[in-house]
Biopython code that builds the backbone (N, CA, C, O; Angstrom):
import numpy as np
from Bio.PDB.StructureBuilder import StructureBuilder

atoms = [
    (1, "UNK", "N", (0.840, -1.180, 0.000)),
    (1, "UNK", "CA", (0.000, 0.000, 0.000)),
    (1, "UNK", "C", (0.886, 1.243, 0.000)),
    (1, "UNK", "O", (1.970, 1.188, 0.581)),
    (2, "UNK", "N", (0.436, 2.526, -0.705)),
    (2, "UNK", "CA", (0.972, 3.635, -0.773)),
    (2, "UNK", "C", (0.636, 4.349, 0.759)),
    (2, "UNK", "O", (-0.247, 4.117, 1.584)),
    (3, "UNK", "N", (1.467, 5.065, 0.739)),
    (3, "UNK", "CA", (1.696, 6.032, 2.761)),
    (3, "UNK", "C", (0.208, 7.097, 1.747)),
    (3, "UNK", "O", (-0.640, 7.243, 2.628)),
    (4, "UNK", "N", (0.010, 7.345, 1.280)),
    (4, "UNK", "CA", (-1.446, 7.707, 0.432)),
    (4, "UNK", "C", (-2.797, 6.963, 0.885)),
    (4, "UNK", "O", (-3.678, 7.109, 1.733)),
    (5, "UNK", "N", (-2.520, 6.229, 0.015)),
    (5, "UNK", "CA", (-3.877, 5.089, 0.270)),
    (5, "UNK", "C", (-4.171, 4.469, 1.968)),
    (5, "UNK", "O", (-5.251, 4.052, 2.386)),
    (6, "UNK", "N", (-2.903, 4.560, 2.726)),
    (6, "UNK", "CA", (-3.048, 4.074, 4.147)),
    (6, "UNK", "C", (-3.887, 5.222, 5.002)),
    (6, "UNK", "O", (-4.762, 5.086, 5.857)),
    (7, "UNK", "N", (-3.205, 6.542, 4.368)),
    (7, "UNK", "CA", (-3.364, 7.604, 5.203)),
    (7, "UNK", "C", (-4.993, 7.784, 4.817)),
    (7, "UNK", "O", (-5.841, 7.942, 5.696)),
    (8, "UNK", "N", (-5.301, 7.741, 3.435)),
    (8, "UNK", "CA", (-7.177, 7.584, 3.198)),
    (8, "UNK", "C", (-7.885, 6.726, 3.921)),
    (8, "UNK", "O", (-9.067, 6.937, 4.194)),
    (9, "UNK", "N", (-7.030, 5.342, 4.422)),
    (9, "UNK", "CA", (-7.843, 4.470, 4.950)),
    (9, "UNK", "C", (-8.531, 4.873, 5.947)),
    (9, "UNK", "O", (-9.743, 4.892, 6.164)),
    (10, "UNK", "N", (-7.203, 5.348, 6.817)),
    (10, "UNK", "CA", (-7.846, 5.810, 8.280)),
    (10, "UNK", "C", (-8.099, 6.834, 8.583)),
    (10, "UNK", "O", (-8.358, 7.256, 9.710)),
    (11, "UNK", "N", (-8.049, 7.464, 7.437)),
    (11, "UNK", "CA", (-8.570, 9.282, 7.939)),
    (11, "UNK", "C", (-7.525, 10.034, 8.910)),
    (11, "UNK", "O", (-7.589, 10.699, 9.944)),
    (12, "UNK", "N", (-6.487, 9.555, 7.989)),
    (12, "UNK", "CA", (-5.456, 9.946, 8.355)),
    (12, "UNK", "C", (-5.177, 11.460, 7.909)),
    (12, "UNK", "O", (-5.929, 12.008, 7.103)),
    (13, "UNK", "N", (-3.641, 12.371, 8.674)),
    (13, "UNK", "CA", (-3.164, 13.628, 7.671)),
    (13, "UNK", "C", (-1.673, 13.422, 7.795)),
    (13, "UNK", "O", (-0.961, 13.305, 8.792)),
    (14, "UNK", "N", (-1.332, 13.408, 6.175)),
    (14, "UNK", "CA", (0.163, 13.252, 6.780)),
    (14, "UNK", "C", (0.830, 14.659, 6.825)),
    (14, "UNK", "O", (0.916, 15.557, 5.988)),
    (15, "UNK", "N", (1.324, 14.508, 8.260)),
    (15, "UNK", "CA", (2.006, 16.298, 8.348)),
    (15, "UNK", "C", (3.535, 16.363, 8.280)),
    (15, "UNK", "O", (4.057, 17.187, 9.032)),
    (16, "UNK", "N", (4.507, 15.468, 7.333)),
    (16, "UNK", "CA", (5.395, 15.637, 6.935)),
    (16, "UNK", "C", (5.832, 14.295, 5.927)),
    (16, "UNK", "O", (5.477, 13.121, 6.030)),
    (17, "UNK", "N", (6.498, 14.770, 5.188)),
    (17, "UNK", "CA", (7.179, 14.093, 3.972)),
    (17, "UNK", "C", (6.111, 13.589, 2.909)),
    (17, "UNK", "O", (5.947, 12.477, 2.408)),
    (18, "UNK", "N", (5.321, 15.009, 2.706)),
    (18, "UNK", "CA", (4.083, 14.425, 1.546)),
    (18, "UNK", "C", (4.256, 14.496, 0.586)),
    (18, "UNK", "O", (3.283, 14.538, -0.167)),
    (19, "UNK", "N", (6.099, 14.574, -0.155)),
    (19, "UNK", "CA", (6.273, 14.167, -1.215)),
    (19, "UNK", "C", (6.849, 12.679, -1.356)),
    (19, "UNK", "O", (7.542, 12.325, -2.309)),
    (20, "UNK", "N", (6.446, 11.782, -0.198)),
    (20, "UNK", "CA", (6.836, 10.757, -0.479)),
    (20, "UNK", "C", (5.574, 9.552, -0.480)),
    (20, "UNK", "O", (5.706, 8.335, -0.349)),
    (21, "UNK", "N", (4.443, 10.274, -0.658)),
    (21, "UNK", "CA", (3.215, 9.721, -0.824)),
    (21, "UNK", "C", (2.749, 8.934, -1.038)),
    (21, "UNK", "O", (1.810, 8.270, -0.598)),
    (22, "UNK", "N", (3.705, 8.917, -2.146)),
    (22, "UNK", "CA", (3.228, 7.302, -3.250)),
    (22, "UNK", "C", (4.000, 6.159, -3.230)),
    (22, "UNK", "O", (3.874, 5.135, -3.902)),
    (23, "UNK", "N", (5.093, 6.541, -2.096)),
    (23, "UNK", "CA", (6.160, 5.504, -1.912)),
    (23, "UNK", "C", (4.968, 4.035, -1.233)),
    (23, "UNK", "O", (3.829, 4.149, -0.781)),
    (24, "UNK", "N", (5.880, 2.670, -1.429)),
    (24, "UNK", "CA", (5.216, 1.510, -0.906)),
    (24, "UNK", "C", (5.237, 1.034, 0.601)),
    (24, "UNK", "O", (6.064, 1.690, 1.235)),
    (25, "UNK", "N", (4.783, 0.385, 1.128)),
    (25, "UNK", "CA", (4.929, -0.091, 2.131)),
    (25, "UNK", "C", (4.176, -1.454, 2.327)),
    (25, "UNK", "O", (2.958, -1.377, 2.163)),
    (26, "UNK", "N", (4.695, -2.719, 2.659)),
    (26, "UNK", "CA", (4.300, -3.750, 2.609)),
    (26, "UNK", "C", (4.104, -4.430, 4.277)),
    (26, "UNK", "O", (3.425, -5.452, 4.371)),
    (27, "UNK", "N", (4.470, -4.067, 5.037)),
    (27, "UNK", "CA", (4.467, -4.137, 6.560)),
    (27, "UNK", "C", (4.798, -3.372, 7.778)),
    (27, "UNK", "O", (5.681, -2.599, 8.151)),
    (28, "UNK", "N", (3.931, -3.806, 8.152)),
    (28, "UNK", "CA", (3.611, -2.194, 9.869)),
    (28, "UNK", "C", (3.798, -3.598, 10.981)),
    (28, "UNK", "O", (3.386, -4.758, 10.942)),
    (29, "UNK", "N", (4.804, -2.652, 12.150)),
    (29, "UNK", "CA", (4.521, -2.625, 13.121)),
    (29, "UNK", "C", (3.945, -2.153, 14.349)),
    (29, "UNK", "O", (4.067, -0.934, 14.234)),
    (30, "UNK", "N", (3.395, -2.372, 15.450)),
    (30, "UNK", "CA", (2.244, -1.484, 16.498)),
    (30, "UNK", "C", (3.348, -1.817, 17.453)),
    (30, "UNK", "O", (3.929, -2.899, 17.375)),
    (31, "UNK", "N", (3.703, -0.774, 18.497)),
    (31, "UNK", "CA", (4.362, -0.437, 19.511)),
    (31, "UNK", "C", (4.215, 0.670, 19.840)),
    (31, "UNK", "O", (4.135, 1.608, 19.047)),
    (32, "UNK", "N", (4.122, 0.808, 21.699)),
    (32, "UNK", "CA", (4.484, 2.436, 22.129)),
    (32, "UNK", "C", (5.880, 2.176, 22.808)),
    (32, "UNK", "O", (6.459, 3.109, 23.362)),
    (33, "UNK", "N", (6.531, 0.660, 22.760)),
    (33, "UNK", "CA", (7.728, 0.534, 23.309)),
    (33, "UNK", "C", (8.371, 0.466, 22.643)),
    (33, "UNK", "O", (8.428, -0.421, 21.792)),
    (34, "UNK", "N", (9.678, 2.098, 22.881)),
    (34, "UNK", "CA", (10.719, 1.781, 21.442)),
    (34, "UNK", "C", (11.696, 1.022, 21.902)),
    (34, "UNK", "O", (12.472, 1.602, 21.143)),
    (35, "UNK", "N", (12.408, 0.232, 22.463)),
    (35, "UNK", "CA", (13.118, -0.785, 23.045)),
    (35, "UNK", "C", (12.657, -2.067, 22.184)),
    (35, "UNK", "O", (13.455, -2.833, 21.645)),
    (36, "UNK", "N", (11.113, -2.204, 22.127)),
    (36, "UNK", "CA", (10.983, -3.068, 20.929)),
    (36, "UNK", "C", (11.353, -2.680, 19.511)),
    (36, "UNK", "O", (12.245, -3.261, 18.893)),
    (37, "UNK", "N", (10.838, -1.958, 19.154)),
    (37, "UNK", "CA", (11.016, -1.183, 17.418)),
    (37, "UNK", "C", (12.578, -1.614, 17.502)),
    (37, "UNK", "O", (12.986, -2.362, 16.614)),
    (38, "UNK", "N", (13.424, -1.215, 18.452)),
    (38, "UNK", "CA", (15.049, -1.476, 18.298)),
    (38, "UNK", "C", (15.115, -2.676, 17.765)),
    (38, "UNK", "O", (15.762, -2.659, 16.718)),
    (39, "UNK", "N", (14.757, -3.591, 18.023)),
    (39, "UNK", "CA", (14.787, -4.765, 18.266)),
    (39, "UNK", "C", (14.556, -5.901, 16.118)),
    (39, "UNK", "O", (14.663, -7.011, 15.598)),
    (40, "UNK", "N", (14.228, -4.528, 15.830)),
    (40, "UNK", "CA", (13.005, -5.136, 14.404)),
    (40, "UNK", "C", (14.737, -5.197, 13.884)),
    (40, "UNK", "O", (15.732, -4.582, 14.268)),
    (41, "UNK", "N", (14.437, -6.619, 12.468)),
    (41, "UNK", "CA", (15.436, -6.698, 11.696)),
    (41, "UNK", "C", (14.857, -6.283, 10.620)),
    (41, "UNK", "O", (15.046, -7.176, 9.792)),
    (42, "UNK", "N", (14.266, -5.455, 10.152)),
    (42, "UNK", "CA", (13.538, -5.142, 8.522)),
    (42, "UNK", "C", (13.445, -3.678, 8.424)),
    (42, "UNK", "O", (13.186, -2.886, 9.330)),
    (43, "UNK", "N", (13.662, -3.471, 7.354)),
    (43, "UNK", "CA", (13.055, -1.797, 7.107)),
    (43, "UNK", "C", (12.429, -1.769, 6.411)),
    (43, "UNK", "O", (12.108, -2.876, 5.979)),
    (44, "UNK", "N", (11.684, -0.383, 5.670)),
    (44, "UNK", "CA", (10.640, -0.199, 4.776)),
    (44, "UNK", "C", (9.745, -0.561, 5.591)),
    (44, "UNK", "O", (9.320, -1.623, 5.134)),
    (45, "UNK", "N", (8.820, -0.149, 7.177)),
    (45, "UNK", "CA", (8.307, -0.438, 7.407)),
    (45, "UNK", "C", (7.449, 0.813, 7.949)),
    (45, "UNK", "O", (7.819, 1.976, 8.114)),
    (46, "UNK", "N", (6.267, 0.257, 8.161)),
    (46, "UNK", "CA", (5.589, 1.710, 9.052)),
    (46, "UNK", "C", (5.551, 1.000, 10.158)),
    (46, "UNK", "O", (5.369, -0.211, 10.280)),
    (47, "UNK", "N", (5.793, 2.091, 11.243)),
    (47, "UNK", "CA", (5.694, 1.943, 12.987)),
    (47, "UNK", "C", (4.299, 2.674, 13.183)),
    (47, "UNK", "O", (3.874, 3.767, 12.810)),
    (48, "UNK", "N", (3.880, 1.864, 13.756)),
    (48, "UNK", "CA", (2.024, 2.149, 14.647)),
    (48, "UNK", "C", (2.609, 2.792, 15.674)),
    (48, "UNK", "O", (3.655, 2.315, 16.114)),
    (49, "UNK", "N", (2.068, 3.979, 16.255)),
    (49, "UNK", "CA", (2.402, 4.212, 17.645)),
    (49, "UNK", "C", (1.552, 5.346, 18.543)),
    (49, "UNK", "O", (0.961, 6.270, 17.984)),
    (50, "UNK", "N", (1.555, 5.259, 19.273)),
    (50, "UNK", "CA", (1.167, 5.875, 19.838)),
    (50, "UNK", "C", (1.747, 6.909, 20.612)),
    (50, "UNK", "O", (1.094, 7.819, 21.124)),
    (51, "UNK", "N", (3.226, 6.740, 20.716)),
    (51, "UNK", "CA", (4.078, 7.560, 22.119)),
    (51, "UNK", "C", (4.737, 8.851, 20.794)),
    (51, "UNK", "O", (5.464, 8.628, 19.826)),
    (52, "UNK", "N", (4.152, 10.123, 21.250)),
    (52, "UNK", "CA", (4.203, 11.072, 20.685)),
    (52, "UNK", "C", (5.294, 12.198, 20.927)),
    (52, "UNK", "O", (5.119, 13.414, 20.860)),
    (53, "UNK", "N", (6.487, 11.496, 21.231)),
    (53, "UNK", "CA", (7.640, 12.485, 21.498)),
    (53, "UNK", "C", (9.176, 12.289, 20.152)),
    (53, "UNK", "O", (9.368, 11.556, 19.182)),
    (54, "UNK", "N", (9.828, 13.214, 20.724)),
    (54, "UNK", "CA", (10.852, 12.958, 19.903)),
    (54, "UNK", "C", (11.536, 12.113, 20.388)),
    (54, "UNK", "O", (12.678, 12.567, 20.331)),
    (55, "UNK", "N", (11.572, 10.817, 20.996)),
    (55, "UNK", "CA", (12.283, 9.450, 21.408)),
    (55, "UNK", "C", (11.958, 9.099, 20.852)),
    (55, "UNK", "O", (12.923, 8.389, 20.570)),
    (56, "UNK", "N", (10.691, 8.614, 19.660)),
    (56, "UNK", "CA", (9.976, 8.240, 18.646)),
    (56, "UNK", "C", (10.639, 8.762, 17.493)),
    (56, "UNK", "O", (11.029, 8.047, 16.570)),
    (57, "UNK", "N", (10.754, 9.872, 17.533)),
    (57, "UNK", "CA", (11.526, 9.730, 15.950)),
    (57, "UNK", "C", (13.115, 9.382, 15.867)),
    (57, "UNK", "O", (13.664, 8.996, 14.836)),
    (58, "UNK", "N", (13.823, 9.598, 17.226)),
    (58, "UNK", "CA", (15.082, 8.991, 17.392)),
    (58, "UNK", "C", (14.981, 7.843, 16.976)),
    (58, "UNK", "O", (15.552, 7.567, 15.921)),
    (59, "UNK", "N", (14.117, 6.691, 17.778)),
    (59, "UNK", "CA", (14.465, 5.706, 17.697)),
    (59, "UNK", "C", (14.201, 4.830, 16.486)),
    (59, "UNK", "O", (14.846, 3.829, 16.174)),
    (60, "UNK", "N", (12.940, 5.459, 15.716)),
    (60, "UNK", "CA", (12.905, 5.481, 14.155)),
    (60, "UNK", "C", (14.014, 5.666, 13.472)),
    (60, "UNK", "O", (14.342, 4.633, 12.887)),
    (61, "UNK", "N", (14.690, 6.504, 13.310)),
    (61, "UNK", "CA", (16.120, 6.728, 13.091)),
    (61, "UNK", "C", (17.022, 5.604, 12.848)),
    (61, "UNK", "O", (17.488, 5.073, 11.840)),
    (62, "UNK", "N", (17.134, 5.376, 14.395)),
    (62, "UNK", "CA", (17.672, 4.290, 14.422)),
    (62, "UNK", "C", (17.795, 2.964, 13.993)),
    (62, "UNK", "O", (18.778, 2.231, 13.886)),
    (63, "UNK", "N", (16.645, 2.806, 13.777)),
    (63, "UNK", "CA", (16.018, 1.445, 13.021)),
    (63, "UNK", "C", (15.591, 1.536, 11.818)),
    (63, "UNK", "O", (14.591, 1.021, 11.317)),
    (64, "UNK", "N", (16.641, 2.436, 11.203)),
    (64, "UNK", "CA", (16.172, 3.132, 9.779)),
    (64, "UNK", "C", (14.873, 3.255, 9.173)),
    (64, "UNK", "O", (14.835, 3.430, 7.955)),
    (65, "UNK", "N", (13.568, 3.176, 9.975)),
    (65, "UNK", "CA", (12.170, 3.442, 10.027)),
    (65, "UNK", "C", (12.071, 4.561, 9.552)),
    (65, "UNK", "O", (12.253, 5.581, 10.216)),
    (66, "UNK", "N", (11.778, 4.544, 8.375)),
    (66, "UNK", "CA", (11.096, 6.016, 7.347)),
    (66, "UNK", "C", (9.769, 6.520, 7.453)),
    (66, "UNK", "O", (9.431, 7.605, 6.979)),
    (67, "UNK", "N", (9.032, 5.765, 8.053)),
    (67, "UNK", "CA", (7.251, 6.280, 8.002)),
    (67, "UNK", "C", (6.632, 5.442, 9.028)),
    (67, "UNK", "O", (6.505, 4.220, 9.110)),
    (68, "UNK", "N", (6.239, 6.517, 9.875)),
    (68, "UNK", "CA", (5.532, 6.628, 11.272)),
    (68, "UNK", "C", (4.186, 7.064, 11.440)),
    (68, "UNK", "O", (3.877, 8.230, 11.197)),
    (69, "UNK", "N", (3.301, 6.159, 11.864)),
    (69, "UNK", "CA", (1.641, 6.902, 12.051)),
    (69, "UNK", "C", (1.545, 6.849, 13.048)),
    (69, "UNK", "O", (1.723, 5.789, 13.649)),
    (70, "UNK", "N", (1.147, 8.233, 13.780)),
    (70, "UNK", "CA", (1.177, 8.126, 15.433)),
    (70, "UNK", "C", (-0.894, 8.280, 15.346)),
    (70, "UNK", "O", (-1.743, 8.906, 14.710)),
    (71, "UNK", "N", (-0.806, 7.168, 16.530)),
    (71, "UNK", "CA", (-2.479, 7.272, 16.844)),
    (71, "UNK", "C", (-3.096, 8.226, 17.438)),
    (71, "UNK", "O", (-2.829, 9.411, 17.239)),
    (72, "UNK", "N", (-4.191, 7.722, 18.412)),
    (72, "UNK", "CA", (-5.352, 8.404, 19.058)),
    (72, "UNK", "C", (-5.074, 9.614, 19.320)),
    (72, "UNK", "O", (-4.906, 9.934, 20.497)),
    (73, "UNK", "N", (-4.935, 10.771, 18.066)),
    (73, "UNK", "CA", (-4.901, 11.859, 17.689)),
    (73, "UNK", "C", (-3.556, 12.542, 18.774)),
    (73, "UNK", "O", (-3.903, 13.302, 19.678)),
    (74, "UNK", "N", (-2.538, 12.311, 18.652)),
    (74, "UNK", "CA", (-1.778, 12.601, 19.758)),
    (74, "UNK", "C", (-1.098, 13.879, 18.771)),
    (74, "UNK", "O", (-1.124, 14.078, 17.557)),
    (75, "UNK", "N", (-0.448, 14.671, 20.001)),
    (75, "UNK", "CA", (0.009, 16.032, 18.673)),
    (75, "UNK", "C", (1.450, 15.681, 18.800)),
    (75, "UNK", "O", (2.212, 15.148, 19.607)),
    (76, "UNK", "N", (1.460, 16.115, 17.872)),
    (76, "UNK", "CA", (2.970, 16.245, 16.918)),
    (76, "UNK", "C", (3.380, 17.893, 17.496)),
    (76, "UNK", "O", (2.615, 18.845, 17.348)),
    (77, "UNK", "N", (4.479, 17.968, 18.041)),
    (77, "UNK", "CA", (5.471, 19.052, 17.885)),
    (77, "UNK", "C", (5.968, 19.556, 17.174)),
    (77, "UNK", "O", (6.278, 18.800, 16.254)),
    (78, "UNK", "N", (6.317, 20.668, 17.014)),
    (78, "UNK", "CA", (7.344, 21.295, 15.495)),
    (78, "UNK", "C", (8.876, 20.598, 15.964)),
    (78, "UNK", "O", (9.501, 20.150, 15.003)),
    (79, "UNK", "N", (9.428, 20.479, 17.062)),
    (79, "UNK", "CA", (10.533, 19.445, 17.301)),
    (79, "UNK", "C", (10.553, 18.161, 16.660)),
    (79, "UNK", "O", (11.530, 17.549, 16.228)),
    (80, "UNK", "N", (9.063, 17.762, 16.655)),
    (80, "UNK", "CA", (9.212, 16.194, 15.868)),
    (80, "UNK", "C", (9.367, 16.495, 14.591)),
    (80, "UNK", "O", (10.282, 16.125, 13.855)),
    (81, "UNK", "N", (8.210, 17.363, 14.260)),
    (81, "UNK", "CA", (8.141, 17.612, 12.651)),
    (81, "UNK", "C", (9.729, 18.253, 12.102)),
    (81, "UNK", "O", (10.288, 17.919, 11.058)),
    (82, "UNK", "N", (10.099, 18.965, 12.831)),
    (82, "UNK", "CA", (11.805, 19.454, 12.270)),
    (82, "UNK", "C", (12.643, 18.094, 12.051)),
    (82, "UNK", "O", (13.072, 17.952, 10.906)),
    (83, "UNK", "N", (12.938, 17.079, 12.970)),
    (83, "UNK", "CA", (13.562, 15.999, 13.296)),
    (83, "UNK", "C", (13.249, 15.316, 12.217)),
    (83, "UNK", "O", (14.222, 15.012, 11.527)),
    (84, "UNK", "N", (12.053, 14.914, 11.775)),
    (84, "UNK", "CA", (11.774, 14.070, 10.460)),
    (84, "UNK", "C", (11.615, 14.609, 9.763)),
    (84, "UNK", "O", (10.993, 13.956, 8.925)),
    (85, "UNK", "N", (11.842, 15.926, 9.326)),
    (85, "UNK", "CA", (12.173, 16.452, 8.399)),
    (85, "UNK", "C", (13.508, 16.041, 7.315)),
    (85, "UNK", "O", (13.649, 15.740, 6.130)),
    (86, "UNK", "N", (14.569, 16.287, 8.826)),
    (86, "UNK", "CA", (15.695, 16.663, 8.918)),
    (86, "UNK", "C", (15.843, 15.113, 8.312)),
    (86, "UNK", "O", (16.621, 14.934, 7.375)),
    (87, "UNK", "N", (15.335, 14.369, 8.682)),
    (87, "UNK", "CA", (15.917, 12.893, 8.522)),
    (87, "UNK", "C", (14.879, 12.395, 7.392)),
    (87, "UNK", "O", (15.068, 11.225, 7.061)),
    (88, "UNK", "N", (14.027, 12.924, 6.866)),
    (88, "UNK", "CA", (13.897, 12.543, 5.595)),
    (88, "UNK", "C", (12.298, 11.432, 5.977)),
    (88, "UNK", "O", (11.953, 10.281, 5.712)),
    (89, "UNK", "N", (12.059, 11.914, 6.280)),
    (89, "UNK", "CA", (10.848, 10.733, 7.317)),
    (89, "UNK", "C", (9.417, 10.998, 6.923)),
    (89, "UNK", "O", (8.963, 12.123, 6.712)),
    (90, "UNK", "N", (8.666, 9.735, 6.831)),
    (90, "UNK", "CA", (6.876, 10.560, 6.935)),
    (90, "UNK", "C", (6.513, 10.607, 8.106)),
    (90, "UNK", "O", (7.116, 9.831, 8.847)),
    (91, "UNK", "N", (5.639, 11.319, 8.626)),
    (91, "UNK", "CA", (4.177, 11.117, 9.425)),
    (91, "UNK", "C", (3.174, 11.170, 9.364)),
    (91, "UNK", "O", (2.796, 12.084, 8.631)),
    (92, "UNK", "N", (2.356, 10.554, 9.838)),
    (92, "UNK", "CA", (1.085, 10.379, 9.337)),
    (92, "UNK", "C", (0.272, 10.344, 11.348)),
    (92, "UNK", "O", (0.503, 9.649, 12.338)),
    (93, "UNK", "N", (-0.809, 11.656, 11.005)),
    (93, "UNK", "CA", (-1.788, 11.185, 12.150)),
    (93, "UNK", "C", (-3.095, 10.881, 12.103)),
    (93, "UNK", "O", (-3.630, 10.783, 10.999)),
    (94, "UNK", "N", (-3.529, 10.763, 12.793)),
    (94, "UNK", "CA", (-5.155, 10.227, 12.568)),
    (94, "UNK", "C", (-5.796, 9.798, 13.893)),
    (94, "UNK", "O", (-4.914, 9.402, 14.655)),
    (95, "UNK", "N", (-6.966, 9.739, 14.414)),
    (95, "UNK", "CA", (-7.917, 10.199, 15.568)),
    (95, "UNK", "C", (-7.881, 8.558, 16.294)),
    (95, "UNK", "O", (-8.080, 8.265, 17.473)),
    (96, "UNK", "N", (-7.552, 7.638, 15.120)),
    (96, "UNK", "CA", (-8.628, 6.418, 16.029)),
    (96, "UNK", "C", (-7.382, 5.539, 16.359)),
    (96, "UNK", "O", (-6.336, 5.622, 15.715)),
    (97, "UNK", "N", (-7.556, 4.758, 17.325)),
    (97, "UNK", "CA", (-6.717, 3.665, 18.154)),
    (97, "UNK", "C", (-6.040, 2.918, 17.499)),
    (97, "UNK", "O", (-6.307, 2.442, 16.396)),
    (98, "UNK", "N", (-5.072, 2.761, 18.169)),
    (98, "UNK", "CA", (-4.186, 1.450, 17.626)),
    (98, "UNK", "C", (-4.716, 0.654, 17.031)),
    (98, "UNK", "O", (-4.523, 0.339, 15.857)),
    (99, "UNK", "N", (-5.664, 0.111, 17.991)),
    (99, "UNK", "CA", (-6.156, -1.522, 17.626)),
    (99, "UNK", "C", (-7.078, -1.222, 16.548)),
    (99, "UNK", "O", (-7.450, -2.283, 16.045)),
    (100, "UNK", "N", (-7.493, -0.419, 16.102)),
    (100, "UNK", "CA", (-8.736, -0.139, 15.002)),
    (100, "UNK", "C", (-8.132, 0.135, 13.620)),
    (100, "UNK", "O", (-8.517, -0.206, 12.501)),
    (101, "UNK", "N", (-6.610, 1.162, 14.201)),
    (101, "UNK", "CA", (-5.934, 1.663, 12.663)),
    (101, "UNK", "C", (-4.941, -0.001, 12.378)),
    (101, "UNK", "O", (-4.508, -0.167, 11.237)),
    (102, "UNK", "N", (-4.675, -1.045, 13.383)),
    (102, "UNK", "CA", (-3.727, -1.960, 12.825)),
    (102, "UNK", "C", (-4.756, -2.963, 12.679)),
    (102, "UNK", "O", (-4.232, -4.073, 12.585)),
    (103, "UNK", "N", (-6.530, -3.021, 12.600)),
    (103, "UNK", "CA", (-7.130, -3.984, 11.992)),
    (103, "UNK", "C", (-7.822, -3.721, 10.536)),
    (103, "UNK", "O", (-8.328, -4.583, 9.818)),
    (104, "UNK", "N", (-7.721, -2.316, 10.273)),
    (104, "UNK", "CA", (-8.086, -2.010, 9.514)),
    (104, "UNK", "C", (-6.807, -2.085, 8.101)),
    (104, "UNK", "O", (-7.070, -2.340, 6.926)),
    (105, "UNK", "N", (-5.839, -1.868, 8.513)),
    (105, "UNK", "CA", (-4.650, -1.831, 7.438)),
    (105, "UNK", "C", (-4.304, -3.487, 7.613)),
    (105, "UNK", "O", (-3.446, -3.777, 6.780)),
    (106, "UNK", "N", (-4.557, -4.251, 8.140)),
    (106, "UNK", "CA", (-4.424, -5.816, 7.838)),
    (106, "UNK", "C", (-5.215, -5.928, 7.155)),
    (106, "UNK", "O", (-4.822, -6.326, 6.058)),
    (107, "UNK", "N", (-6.483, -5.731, 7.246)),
    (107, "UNK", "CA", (-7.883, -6.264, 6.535)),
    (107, "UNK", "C", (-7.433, -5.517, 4.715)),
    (107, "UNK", "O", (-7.332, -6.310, 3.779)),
    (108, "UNK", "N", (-7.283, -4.461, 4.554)),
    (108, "UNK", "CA", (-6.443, -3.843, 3.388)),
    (108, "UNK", "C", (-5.589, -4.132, 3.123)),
    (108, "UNK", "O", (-5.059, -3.409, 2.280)),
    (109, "UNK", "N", (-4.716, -5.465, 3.630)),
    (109, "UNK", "CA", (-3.512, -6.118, 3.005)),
    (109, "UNK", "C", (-2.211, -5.694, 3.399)),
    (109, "UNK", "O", (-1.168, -6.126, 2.909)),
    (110, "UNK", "N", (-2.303, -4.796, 4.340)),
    (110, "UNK", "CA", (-0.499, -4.463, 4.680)),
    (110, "UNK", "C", (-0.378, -5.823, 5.909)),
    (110, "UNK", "O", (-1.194, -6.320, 6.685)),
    (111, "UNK", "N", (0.734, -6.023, 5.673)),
    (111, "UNK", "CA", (0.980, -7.598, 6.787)),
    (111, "UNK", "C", (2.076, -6.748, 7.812)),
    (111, "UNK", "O", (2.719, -5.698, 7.823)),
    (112, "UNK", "N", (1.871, -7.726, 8.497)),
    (112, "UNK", "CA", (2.542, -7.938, 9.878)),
    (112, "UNK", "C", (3.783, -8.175, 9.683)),
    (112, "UNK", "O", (4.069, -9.026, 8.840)),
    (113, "UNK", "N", (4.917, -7.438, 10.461)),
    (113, "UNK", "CA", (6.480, -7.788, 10.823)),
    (113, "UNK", "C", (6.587, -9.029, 10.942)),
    (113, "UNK", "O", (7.339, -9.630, 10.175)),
    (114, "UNK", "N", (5.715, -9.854, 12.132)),
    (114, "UNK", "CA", (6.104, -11.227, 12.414)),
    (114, "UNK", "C", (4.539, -12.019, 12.579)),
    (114, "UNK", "O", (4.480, -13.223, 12.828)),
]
sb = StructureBuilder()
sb.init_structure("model")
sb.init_model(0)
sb.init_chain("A")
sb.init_seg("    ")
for serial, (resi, resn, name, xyz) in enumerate(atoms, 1):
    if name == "N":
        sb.init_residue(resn, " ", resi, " ")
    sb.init_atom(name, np.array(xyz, "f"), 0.0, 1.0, " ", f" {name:<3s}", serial, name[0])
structure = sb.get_structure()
């Protein structure tokens, strides 16, 4: 699925890197623990999350994680938005829960890390 078509699914807005729109993505992970995300051996992935600080986009970073949808409408900072800027990153937000935005993008075909 396109970071486009995901972000329509869920009534999403992406508030940075919306020239990378149409790029693919074939598997999401859900975590608010980035100690796990560390942990992932894959990239090209979207991170589900919920924890709305810039330790989130560090640790994206780190795990060379390019595109991030943070949930239950949590706000984004101009610190985050500078940071994934800076690093070349999407975001994507949107109002409804974890468990609703990661059953709904399974049921639409993006698969699971593991």
């Amino acid at each position: 699925m396109t970071i486009q078509e995901i972000s329509s699914r869920i009534s999403g807005e992406i508030r940075c890197g919306e020239h990378r729109k149409q790029e693919k993505v074939s598997r999401a992970f859900c975590s608010d623990l980035m100690s796990d995300v560390l942990t992932l051996g894959c990239q090209d992935i979207l991170l589900i999350t919920g924890l709305a600080n810039v330790q989130a986009i560090r640790t994206a970073e780190m795990a060379d994680i390019s595109y991030i949808l943070f949930v239950r409408n949590k706000a984004l900072t101009d610190e985050m938005l500078n940071l994934a800027k800076e690093n070349n990153m999407v975001l994507v937000q949107c109002q409804s829960s974890m468990f609703k935005v990661a059953g709904e993008l399974f049921a639409a075909g993006l698969q699971p890390v593991y």
